[in-house]
mmCIF file of the N, C-alpha and C atoms, coordinates in Angstrom:
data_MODEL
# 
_entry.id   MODEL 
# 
loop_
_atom_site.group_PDB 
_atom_site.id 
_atom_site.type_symbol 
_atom_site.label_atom_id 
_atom_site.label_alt_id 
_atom_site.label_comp_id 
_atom_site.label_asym_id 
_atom_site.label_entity_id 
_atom_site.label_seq_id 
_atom_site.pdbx_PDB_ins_code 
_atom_site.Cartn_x 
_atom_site.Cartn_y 
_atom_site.Cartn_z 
_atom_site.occupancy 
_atom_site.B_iso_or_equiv 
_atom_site.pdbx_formal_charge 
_atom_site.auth_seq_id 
_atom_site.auth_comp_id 
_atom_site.auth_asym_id 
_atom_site.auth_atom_id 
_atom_site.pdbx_PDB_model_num 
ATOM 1   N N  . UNK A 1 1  ? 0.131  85.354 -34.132 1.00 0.00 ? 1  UNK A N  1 
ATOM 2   C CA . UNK A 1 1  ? 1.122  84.907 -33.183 1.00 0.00 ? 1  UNK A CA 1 
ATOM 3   C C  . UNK A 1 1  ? 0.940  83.412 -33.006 1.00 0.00 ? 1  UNK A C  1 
ATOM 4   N N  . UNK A 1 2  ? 2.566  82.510 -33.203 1.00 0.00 ? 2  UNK A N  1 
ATOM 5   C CA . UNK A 1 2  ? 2.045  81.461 -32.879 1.00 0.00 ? 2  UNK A CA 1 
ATOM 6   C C  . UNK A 1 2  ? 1.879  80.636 -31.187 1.00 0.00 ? 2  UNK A C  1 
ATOM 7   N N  . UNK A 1 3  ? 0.868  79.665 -31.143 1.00 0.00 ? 3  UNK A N  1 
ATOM 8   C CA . UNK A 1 3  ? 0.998  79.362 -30.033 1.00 0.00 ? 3  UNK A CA 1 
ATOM 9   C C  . UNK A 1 3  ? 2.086  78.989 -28.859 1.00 0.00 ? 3  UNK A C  1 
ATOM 10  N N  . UNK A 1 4  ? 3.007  78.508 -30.146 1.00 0.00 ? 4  UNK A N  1 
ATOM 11  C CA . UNK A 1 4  ? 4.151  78.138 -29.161 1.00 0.00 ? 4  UNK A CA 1 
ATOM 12  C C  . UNK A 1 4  ? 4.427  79.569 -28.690 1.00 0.00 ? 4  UNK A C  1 
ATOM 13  N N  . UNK A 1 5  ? 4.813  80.590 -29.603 1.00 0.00 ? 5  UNK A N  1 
ATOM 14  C CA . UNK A 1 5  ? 5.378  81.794 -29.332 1.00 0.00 ? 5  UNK A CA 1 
ATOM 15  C C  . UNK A 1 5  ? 4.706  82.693 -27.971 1.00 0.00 ? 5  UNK A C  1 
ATOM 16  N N  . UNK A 1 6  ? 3.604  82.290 -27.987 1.00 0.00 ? 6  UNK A N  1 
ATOM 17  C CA . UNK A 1 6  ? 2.677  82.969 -26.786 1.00 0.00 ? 6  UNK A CA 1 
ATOM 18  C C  . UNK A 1 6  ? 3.149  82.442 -25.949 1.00 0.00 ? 6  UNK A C  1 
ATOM 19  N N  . UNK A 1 7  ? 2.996  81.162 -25.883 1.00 0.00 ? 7  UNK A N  1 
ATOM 20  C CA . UNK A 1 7  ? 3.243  80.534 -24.498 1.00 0.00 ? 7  UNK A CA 1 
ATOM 21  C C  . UNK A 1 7  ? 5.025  81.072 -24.117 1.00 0.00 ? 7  UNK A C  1 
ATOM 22  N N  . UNK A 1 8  ? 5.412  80.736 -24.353 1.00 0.00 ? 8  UNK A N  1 
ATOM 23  C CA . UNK A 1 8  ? 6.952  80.896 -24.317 1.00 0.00 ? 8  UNK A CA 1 
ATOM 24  C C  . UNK A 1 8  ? 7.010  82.642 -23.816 1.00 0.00 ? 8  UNK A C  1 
ATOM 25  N N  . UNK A 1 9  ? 6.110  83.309 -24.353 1.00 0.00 ? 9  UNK A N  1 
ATOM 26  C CA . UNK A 1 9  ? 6.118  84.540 -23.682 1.00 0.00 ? 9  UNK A CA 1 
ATOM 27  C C  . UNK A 1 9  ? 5.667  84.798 -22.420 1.00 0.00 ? 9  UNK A C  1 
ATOM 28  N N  . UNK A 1 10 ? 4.452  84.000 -22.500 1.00 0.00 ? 10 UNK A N  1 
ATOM 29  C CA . UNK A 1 10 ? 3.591  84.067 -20.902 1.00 0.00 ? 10 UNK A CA 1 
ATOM 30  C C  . UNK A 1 10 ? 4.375  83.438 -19.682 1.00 0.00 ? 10 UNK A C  1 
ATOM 31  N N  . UNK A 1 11 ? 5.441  82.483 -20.355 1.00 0.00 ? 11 UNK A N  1 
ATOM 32  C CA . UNK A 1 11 ? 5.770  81.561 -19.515 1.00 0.00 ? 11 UNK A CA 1 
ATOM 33  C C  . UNK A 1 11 ? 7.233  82.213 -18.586 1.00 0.00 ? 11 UNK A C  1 
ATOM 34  N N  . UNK A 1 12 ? 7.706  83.324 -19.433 1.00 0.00 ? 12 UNK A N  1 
ATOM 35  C CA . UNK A 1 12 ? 8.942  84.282 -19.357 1.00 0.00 ? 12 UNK A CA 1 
ATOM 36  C C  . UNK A 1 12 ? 8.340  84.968 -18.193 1.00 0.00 ? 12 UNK A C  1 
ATOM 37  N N  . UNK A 1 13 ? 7.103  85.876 -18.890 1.00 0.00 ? 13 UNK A N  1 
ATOM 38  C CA . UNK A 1 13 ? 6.169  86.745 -18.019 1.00 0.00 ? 13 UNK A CA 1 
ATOM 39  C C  . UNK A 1 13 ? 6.257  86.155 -16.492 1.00 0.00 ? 13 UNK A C  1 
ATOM 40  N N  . UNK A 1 14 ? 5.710  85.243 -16.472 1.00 0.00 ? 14 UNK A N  1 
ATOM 41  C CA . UNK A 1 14 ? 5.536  84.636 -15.203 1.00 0.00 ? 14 UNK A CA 1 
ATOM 42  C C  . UNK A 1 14 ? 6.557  84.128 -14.578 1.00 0.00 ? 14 UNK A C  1 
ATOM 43  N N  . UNK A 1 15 ? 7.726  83.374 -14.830 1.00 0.00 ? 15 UNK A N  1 
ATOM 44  C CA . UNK A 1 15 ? 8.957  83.336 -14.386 1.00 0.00 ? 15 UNK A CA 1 
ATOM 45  C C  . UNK A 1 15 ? 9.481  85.093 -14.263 1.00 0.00 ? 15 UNK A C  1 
ATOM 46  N N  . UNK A 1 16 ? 9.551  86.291 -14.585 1.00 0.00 ? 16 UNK A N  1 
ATOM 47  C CA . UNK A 1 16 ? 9.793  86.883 -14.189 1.00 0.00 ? 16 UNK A CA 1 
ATOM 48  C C  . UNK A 1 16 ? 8.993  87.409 -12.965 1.00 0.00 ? 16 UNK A C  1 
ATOM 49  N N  . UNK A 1 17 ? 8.131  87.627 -12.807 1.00 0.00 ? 17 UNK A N  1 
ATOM 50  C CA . UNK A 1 17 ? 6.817  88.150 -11.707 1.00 0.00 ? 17 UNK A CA 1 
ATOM 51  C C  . UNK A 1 17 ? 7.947  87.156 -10.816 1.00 0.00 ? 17 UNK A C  1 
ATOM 52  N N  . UNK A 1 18 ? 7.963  85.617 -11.165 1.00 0.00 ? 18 UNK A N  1 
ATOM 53  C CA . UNK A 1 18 ? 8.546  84.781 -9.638  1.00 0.00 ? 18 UNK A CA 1 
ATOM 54  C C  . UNK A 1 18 ? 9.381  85.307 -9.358  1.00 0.00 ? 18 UNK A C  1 
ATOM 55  N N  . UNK A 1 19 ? 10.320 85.507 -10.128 1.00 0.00 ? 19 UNK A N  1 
ATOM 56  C CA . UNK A 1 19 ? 11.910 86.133 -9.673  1.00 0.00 ? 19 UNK A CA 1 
ATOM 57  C C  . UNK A 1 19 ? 11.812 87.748 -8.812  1.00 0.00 ? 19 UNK A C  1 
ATOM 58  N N  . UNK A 1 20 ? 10.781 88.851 -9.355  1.00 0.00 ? 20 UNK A N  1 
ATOM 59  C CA . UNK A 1 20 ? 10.700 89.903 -8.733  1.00 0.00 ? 20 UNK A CA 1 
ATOM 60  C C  . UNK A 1 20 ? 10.431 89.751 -7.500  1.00 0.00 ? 20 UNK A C  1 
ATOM 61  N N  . UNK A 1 21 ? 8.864  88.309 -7.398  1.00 0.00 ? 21 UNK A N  1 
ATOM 62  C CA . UNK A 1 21 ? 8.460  88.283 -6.125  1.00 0.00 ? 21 UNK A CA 1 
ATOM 63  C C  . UNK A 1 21 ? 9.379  87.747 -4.593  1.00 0.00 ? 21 UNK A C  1 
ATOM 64  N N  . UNK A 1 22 ? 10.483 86.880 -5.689  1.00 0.00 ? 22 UNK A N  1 
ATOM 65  C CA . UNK A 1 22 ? 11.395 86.354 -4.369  1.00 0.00 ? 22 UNK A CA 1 
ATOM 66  C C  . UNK A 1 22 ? 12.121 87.571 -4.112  1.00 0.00 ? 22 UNK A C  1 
ATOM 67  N N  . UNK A 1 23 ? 12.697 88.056 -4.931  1.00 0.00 ? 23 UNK A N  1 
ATOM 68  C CA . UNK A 1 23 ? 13.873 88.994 -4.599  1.00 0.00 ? 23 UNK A CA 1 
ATOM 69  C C  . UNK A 1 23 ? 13.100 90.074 -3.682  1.00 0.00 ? 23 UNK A C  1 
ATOM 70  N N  . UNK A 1 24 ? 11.830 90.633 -4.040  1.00 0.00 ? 24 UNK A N  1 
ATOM 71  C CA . UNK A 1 24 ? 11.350 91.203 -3.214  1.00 0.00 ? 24 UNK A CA 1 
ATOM 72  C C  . UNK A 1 24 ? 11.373 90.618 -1.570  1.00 0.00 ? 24 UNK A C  1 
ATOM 73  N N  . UNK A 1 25 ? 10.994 89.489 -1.680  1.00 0.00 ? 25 UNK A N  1 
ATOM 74  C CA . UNK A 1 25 ? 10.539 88.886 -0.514  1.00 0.00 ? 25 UNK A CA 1 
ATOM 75  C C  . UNK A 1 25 ? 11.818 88.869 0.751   1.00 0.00 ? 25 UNK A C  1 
ATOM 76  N N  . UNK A 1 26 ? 12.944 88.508 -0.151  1.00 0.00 ? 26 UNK A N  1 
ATOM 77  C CA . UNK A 1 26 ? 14.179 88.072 0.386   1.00 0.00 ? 26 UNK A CA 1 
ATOM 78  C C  . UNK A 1 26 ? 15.458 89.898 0.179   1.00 0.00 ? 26 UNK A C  1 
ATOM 79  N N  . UNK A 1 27 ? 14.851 90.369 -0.067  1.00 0.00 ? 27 UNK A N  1 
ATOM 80  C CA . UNK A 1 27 ? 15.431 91.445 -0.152  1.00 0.00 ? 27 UNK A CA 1 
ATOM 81  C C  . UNK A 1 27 ? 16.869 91.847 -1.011  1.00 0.00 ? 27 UNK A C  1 
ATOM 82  N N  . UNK A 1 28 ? 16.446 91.176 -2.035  1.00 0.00 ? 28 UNK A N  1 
ATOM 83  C CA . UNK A 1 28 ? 17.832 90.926 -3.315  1.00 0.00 ? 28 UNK A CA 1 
ATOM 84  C C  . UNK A 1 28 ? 17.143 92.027 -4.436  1.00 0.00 ? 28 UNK A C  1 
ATOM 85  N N  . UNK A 1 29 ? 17.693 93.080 -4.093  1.00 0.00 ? 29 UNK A N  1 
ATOM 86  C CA . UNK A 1 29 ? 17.718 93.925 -5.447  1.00 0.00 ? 29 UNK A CA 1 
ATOM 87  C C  . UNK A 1 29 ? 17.707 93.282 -6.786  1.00 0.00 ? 29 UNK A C  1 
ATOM 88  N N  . UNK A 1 30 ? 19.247 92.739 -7.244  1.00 0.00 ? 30 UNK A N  1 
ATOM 89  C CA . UNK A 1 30 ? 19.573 92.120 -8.190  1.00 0.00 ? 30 UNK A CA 1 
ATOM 90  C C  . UNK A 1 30 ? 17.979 91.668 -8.718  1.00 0.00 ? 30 UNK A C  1 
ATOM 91  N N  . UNK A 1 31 ? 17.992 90.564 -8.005  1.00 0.00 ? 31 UNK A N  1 
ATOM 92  C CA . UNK A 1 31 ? 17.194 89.270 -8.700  1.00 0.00 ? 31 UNK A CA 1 
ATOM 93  C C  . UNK A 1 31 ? 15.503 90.068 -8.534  1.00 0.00 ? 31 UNK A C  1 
ATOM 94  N N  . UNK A 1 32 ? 15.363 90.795 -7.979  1.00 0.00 ? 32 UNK A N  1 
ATOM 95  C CA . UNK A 1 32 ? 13.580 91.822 -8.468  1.00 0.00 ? 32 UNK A CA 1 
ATOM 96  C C  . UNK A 1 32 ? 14.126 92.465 -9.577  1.00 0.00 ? 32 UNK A C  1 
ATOM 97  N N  . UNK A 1 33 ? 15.223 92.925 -9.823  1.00 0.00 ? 33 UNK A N  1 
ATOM 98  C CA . UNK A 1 33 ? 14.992 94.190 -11.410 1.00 0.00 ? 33 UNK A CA 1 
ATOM 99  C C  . UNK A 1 33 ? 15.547 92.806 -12.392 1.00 0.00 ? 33 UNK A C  1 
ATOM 100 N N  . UNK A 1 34 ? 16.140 91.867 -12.046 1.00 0.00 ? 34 UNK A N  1 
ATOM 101 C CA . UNK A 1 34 ? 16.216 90.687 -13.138 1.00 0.00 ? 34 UNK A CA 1 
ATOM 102 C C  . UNK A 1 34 ? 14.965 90.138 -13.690 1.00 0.00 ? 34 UNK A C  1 
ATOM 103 N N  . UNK A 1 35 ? 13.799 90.414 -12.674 1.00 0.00 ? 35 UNK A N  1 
ATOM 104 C CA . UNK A 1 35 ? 12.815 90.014 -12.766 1.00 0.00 ? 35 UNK A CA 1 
ATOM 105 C C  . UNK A 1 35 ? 11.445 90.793 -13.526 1.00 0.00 ? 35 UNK A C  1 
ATOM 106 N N  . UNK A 1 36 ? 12.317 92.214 -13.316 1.00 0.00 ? 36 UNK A N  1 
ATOM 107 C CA . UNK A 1 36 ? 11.127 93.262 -13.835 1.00 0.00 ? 36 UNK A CA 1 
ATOM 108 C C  . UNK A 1 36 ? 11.709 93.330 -15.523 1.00 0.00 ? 36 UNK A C  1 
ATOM 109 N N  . UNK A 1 37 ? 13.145 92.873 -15.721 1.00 0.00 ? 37 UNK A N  1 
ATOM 110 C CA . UNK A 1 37 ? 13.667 92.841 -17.214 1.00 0.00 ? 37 UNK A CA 1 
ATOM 111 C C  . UNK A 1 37 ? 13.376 91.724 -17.728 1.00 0.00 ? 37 UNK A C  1 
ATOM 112 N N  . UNK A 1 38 ? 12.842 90.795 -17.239 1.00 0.00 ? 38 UNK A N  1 
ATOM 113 C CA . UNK A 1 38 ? 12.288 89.244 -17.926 1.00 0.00 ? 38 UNK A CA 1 
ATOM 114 C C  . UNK A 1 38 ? 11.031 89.769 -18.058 1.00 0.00 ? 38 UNK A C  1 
ATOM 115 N N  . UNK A 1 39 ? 10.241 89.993 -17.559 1.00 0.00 ? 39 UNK A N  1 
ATOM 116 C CA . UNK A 1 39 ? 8.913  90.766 -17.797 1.00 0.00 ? 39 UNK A CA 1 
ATOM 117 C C  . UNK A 1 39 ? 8.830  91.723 -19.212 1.00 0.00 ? 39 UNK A C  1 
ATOM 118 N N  . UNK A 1 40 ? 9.892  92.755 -18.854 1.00 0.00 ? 40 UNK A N  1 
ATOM 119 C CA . UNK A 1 40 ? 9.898  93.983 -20.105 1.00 0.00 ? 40 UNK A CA 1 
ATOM 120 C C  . UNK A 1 40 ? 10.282 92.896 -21.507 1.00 0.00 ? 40 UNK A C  1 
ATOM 121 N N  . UNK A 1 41 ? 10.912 91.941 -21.248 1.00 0.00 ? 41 UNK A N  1 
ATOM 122 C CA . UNK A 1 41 ? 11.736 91.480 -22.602 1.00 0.00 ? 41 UNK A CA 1 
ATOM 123 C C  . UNK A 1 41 ? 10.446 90.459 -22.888 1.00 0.00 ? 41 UNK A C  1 
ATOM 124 N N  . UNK A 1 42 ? 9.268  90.077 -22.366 1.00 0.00 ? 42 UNK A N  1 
ATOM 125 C CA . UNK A 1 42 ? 8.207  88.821 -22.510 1.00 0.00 ? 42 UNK A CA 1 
ATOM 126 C C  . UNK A 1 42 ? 7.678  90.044 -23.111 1.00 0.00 ? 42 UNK A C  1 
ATOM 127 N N  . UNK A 1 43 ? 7.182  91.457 -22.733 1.00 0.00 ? 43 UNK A N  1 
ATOM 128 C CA . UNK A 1 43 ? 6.052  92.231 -23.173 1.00 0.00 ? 43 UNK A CA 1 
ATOM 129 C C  . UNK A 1 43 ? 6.738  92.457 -24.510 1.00 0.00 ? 43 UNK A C  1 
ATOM 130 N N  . UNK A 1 44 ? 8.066  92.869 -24.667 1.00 0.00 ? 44 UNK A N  1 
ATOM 131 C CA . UNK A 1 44 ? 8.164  93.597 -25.759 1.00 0.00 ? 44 UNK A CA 1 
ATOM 132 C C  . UNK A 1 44 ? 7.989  92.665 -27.247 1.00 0.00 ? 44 UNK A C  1 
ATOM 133 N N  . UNK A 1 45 ? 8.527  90.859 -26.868 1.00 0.00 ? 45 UNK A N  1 
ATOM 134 C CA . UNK A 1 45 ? 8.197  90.300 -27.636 1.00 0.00 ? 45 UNK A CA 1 
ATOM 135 C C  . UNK A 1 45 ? 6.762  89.741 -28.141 1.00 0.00 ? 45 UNK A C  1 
ATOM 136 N N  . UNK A 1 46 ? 6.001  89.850 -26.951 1.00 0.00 ? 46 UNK A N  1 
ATOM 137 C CA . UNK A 1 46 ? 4.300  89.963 -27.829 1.00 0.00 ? 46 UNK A CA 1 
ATOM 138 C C  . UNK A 1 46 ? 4.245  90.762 -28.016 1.00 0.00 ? 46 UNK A C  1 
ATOM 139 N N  . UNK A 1 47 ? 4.472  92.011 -27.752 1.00 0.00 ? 47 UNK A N  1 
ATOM 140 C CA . UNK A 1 47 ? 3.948  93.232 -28.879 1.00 0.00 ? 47 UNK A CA 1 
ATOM 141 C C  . UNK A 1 47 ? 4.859  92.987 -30.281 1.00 0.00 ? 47 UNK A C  1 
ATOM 142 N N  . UNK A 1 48 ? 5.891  92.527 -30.159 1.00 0.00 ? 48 UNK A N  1 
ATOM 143 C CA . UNK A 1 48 ? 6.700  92.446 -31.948 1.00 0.00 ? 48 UNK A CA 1 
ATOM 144 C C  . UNK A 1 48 ? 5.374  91.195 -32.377 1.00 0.00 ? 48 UNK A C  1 
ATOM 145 N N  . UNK A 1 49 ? 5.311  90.363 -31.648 1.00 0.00 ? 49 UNK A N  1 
ATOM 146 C CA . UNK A 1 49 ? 4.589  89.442 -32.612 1.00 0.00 ? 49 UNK A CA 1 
ATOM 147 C C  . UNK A 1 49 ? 3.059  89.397 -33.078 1.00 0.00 ? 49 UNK A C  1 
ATOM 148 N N  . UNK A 1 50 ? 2.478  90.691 -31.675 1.00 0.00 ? 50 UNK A N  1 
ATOM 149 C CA . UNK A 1 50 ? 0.954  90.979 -32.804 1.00 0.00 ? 50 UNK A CA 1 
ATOM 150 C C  . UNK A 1 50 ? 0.849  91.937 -34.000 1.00 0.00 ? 50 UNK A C  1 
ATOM 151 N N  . UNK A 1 51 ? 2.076  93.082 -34.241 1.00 0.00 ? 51 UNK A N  1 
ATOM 152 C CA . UNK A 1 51 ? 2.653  93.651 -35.339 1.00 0.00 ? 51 UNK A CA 1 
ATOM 153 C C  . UNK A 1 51 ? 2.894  92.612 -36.375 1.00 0.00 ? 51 UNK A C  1 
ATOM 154 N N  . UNK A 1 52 ? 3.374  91.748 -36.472 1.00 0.00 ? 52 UNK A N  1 
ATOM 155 C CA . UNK A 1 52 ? 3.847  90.974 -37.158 1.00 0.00 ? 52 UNK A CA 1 
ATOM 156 C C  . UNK A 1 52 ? 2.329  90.249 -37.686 1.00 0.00 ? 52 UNK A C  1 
ATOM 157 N N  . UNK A 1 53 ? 1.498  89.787 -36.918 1.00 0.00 ? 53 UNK A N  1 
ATOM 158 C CA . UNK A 1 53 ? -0.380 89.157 -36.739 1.00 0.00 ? 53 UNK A CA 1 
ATOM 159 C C  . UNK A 1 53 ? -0.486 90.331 -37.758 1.00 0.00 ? 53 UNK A C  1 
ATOM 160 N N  . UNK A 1 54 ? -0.625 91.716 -37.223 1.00 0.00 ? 54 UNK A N  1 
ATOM 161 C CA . UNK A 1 54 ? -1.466 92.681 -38.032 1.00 0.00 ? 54 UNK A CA 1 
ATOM 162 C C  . UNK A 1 54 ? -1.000 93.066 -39.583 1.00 0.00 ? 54 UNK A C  1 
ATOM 163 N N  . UNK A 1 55 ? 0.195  92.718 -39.621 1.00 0.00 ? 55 UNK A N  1 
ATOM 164 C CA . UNK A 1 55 ? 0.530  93.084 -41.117 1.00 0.00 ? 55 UNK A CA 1 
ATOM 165 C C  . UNK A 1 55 ? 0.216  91.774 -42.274 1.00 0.00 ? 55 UNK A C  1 
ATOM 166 N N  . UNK A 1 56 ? 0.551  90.693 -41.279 1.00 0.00 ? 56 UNK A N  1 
ATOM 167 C CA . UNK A 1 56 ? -0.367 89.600 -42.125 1.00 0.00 ? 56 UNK A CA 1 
ATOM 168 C C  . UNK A 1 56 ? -1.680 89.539 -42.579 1.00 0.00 ? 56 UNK A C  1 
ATOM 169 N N  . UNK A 1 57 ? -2.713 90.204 -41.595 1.00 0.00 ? 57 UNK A N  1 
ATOM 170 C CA . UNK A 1 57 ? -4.091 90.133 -42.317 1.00 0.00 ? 57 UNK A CA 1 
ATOM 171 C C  . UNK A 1 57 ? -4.229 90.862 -43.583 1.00 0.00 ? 57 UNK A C  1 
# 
């Protein structure tokens, strides 16, 4: 996986957590499950890209 690619994932990851945590906070449905699908879409792309790591070795 490359570094940029990590970061760019972690960085999704964590912009989503923010977005769940406001919407939670502030009581906006919307913007917490916008937030729990920026999350699912950061995980699913590091898992494509350590598949991608493992078939290279």
């Amino acid at each position: 996986m490359g570094i940029e690619d990590k970061f760019d994932n972690t960085a999704q990851n964590t912009g989503g957590k923010v977005k769940e945590g406001v919407g939670r906070a502030t009581d906006n449905e919307r913007l917490e499950a916008e937030g729990r699908g920026d999350q699912m879409s950061a995980n699913l792309k590091q898992a494509g890209e350590k598949i991608k790591d493992a078939f290279r070795k």
